[in-house]
RODREN-994521 format. One record per residue (C-alpha): residue number from 1; residue in one letter; z, x, y. Coordinates in steps of 0.2 Angstrom, whole numbers. Layout:
<sites>
 pos code    up  east north
 NUM    a     Z     X     Y
...
</sites>
This chain:
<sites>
 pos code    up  east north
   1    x    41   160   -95
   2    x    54   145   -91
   3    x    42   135   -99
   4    x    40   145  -117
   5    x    59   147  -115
   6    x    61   129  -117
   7    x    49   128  -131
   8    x    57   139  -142
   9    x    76   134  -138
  10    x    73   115  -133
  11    x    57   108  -142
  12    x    62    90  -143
  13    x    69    90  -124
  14    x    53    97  -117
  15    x    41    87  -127
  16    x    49    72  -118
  17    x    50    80  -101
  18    x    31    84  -103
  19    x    26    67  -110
  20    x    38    59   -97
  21    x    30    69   -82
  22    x    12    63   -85
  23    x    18    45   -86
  24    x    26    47   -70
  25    x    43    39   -77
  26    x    58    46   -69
  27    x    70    54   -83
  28    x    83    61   -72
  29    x    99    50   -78
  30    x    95    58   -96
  31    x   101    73   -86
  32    x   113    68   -74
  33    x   123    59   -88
  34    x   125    75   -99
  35    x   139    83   -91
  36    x   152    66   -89
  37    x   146    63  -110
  38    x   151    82  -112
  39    x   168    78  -102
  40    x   174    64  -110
  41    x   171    72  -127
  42    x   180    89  -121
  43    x   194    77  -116
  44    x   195    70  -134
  45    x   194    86  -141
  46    x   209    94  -131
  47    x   221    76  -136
  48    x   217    81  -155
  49    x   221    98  -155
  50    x   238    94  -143
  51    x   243    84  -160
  52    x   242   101  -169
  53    x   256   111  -173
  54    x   247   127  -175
  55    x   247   136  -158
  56    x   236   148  -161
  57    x   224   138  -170
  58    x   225   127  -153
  59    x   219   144  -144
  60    x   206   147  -154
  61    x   198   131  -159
  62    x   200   126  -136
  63    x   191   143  -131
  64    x   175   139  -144
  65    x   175   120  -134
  66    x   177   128  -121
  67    x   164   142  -124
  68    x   152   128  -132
  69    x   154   116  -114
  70    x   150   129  -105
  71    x   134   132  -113
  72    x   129   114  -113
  73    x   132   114   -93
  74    x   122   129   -93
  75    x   110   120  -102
  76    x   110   106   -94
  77    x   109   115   -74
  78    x    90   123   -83
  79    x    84   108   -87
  80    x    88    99   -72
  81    x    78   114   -63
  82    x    65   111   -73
  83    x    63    93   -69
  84    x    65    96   -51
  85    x    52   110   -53
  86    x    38   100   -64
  87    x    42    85   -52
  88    x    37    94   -35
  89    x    22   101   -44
  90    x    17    84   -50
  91    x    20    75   -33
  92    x    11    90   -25
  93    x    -4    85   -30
  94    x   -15    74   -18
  95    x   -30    67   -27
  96    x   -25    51   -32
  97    x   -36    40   -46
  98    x   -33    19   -48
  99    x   -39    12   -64
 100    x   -43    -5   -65
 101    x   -32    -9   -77
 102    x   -19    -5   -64
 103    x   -14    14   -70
 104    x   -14    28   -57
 105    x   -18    44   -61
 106    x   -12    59   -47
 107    x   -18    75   -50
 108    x   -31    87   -42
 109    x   -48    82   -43
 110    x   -61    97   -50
 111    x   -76    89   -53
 112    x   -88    72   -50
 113    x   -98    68   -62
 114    x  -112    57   -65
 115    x  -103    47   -79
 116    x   -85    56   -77
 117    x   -73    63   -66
 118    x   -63    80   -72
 119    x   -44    78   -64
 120    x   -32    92   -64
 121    x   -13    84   -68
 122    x    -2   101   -72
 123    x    -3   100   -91
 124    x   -22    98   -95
 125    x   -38    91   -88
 126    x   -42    74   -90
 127    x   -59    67   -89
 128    x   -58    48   -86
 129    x   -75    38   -86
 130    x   -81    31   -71
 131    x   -85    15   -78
 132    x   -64    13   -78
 133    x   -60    18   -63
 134    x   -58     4   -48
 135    x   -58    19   -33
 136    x   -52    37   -32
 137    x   -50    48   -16
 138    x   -48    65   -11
 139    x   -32    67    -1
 140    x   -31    86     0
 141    x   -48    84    10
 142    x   -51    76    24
 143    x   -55    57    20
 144    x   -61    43    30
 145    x   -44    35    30
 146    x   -36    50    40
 147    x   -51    54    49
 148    x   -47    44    62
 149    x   -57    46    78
 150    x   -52    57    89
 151    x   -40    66    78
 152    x   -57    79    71
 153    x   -64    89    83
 154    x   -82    97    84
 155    x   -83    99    65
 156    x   -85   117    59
 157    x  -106   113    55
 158    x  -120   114    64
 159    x  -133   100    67
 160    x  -139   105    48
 161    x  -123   103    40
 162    x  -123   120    37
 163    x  -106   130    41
 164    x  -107   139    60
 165    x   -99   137    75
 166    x   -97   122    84
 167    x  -105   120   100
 168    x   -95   111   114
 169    x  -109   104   120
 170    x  -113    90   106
 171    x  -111    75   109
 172    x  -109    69    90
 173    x   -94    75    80
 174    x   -97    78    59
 175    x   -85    79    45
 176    x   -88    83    27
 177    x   -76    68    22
 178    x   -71    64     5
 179    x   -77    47    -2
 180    x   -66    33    -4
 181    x   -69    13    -5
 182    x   -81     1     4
 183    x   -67    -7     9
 184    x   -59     7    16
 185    x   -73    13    27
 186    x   -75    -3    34
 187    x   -58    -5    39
 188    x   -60    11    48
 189    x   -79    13    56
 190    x   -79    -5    59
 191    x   -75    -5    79
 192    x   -87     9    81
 193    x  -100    -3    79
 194    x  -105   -14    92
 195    x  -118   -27    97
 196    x  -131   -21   110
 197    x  -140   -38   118
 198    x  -153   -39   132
 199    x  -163   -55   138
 200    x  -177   -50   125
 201    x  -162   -52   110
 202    x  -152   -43   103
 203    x  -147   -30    89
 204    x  -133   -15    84
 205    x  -127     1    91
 206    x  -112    15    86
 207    x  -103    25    97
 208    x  -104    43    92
 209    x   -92    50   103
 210    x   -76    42   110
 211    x   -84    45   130
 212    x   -94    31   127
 213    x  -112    36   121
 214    x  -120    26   106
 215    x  -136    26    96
 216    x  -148    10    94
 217    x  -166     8    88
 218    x  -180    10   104
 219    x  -186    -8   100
 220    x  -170   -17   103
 221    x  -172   -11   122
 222    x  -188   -12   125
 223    x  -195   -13   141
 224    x  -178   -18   146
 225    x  -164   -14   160
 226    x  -152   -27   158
 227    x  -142   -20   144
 228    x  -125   -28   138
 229    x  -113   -19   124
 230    x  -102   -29   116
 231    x   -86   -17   107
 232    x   -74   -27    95
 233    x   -59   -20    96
 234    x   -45   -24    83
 235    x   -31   -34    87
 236    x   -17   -43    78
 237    x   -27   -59    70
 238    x   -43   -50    71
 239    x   -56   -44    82
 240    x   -55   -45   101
 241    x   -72   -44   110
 242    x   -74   -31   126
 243    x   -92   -33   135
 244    x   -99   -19   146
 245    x  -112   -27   157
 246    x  -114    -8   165
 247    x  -126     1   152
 248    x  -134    19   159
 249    x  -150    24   146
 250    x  -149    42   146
 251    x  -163    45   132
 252    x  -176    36   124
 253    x  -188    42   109
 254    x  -200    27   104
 255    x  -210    38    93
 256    x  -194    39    82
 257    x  -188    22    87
 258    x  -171    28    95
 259    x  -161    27   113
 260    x  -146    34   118
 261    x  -135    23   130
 262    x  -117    27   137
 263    x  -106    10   143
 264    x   -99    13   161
 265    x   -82     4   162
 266    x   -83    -7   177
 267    x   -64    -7   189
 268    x   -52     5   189
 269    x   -52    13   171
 270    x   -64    24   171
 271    x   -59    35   157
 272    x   -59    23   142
 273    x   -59    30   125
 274    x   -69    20   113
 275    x   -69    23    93
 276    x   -83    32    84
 277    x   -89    37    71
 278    x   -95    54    61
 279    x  -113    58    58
 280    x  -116    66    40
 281    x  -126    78    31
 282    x  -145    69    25
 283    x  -146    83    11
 284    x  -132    77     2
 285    x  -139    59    -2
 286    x  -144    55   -19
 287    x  -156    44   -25
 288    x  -145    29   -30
 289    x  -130    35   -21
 290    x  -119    17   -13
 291    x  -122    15     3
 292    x  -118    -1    16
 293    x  -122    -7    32
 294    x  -113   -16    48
 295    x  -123   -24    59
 296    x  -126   -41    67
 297    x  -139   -49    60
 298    x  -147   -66    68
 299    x  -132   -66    77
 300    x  -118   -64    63
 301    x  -107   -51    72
 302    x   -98   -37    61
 303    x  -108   -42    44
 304    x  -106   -31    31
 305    x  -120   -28    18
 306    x  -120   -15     4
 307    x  -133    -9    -8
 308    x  -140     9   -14
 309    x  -152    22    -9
 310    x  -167    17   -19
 311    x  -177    34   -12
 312    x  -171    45     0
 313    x  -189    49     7
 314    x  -202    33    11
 315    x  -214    40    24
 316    x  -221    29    37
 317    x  -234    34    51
 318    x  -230    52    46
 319    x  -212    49    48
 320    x  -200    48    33
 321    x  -186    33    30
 322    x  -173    30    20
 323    x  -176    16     6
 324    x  -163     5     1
 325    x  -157   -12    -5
 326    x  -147   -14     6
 327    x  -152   -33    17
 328    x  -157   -27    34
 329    x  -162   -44    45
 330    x  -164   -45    64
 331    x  -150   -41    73
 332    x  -149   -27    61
 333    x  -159   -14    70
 334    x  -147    -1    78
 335    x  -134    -3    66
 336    x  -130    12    57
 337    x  -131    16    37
 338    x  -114    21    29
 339    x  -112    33    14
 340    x   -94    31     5
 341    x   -88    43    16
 342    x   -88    33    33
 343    x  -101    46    37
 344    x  -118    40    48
 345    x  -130    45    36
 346    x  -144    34    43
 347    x  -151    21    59
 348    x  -155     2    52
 349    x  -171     0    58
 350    x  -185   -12    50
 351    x  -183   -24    33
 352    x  -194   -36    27
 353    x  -187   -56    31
 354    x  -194   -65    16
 355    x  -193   -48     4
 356    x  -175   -45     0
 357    x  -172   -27    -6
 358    x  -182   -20     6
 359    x  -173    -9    21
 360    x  -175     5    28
 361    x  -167    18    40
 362    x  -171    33    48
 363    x  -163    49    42
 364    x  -149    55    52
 365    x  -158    71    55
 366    x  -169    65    65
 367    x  -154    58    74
 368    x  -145    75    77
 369    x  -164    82    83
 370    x  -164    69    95
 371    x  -147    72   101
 372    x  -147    90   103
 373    x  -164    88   114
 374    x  -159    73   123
 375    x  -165    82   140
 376    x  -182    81   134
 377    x  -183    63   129
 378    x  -174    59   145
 379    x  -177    43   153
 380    x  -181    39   171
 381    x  -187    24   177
 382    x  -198    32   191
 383    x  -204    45   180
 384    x  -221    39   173
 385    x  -220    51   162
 386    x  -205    45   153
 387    x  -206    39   135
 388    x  -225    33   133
 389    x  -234    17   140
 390    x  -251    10   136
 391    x  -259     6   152
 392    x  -269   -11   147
 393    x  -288   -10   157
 394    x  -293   -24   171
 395    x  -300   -38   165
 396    x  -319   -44   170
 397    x  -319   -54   185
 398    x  -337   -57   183
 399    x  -336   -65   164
 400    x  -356   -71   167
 401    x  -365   -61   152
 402    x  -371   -44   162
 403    x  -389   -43   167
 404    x  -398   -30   156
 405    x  -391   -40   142
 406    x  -401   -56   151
 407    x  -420   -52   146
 408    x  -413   -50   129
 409    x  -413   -34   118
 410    x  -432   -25   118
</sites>
């Protein structure tokens, strides 16, 4: 009603409030010099009409000024209610767009296109072309950038993604994050991930929870006890390394090629809080989608590679994988697969070394499975029964050739 008001009595001052309010520009001096402009002239006015002799023409022609300032202040107090009003509703908004010609546009994003994203900034819709835009993020939802570790609870999903109550028992957190920039995800996730190292080598892990448990591939701890975890921890000028020479397995599935460890903090600290990271939802990857790994291949601790999802389903042995051309090398394996979301949407596990393009990852479902049954695929060195083991036969002592083969074959 305000707004139609202003249309009809004030067309030329709304056109420029509504143009100024999409550009951003702030207008509020065209106001808040109004009133002194409107003084000084009132001013003027009552000196010339002190000159007159005519009295009553002084009464008159000082009560229309009067009458006429008195409007203009009116005026004046409705517009600047109106800028305040269309300025909170702009600034309210919390999706926020970053062109790459350096524009930003800040609105409320409605829909993600394939080609175009629809945003939402008071007046009318814009739809801006993805092929323009250098990053966007959702600030209403949750993000990466604010889902800091530790600040989510158990997420409001169950192991499928679907919505449910949370079980206290799981030892994974999810988070429908919104998506943000490689660069941002990095600078989040990156001390989740860690390097896992044993006298047979060495290869990558992430923490899931902040007590201490992470994921990494089967193979990487094969047939192995002596497990160290190295965490980086961010400091001033960079990364600070923390090793954990105390490692518990707690599960092991080699059929699916993954183990759960926890790190035991050696001394006093017994309740240290480690950063972690948020497994996400495998039926919401898309062929193509950007994706991009952090690992430590051949020894390069913290490397970041990034790639897309050339298919989401690549079976195996009966198992299915994750495709994508993202480089996965040795020293890889463990790591975890990132969507733009800082969500775990997959475990690095085998690439081929002189065939670049080539890695693979299993889904995250089969993560969450292996999880939430952990106390199957529990792990117990005097258990024989633990994991699977192939027994290799006796060799022959006698290797002399055996005596119904001597007379030959009849």
């Amino acid at each position: 009603m305000l707004r139609s008001y202003f249309k009809t009595q004030f067309p030329l001052r709304t056109a420029a409030i509504s143009s100024r309010v999409v550009v951003g520009t702030k207008f509020v001096l065209d106001v808040a010099l109004a009133t002194p402009a409107a003084i000084l002239n009132l001013r003027l006015a009552r000196e010339n009409i002190a000159r007159s002799r005519n009295e009553s023409s002084f009464e008159t022609t000082s009560r229309n000024i009067t009458n006429k300032y008195s409007n203009y202040i009116c005026i004046n107090r409705i517009c600047l209610f109106a800028f305040i009003l269309l300025s909170s509703c702009t600034f309210c908004f919390a999706d926020r767009i970053v062109l790459k010609e350096g524009q930003t546009i800040t609105g409320d994003i409605l829909a993600e296109k394939k080609t175009q994203i629809y945003i939402d900034i008071g007046i009318t819709v814009l739809a801006v072309p993805k092929d323009t835009i250098l990053e966007y993020e959702y600030s209403e939802t949750m993000t990466v950038d604010n889902a800091e570790p530790g600040q989510i609870g158990d997420s409001s999903k169950d192991a499928s993604g679907k919505p449910g109550a949370a079980q206290d028992d799981k030892l994974y957190k999810t988070a429908d994050l919104g998506t943000t920039t490689i660069e941002k995800c990095v600078e989040v996730v990156s001390e989740a991930v860690v390097l896992v190292s044993s006298p047979a080598g060495s290869g990558s892990g992430f923490f899931i929870n902040e007590d201490g448990h992470l994921i990494t591939n089967y193979h990487v701890i094969e047939k192995e006890t002596r497990i160290e975890v190295t965490v980086f921890r961010r400091a001033k000028n960079g990364f600070e390394k923390e090793k954990y020479k105390k490692v518990k397995i707690e599960a092991i599935n080699p059929f699916v090629d993954l183990a759960l460890l926890k790190i035991v903090p050696a001394g006093a600290d017994k309740n240290v809080k480690v950063k972690f990271v948020h497994l996400g939802d495998v039926s919401r990857i898309k062929t193509g989608e950007q994706v991009f790994t952090i690992g430590n291949p051949l020894g390069l601790e913290r490397t970041v590679t990034n790639g897309v999802i050339s298919t989401q389903k690549r079976a195996f042995q009966g198992l299915l994988y994750i495709q994508t051309n993202a480089d996965i090398n040795p020293g890889n394996s463990g790591g975890p697969l990132f969507n733009l979301s800082g969500e775990v949407i997959g475990v690095t596990n085998m690439g081929y070394i002189f065939l670049g393009g080539l890695g693979f990852a299993i889904p995250v479902n089969y993560v969450k499975h292996f999880i939430d049954n952990r106390d199957a695929f529990t792990y117990d060195k005097d258990n024989p029964n633990t994991g699977y083991r192939y027994i290799q036969p006796d060799r022959r002592r006698n290797k002399s050739r055996p005596k119904f083969l001597q007379g030959g074959i009849k």
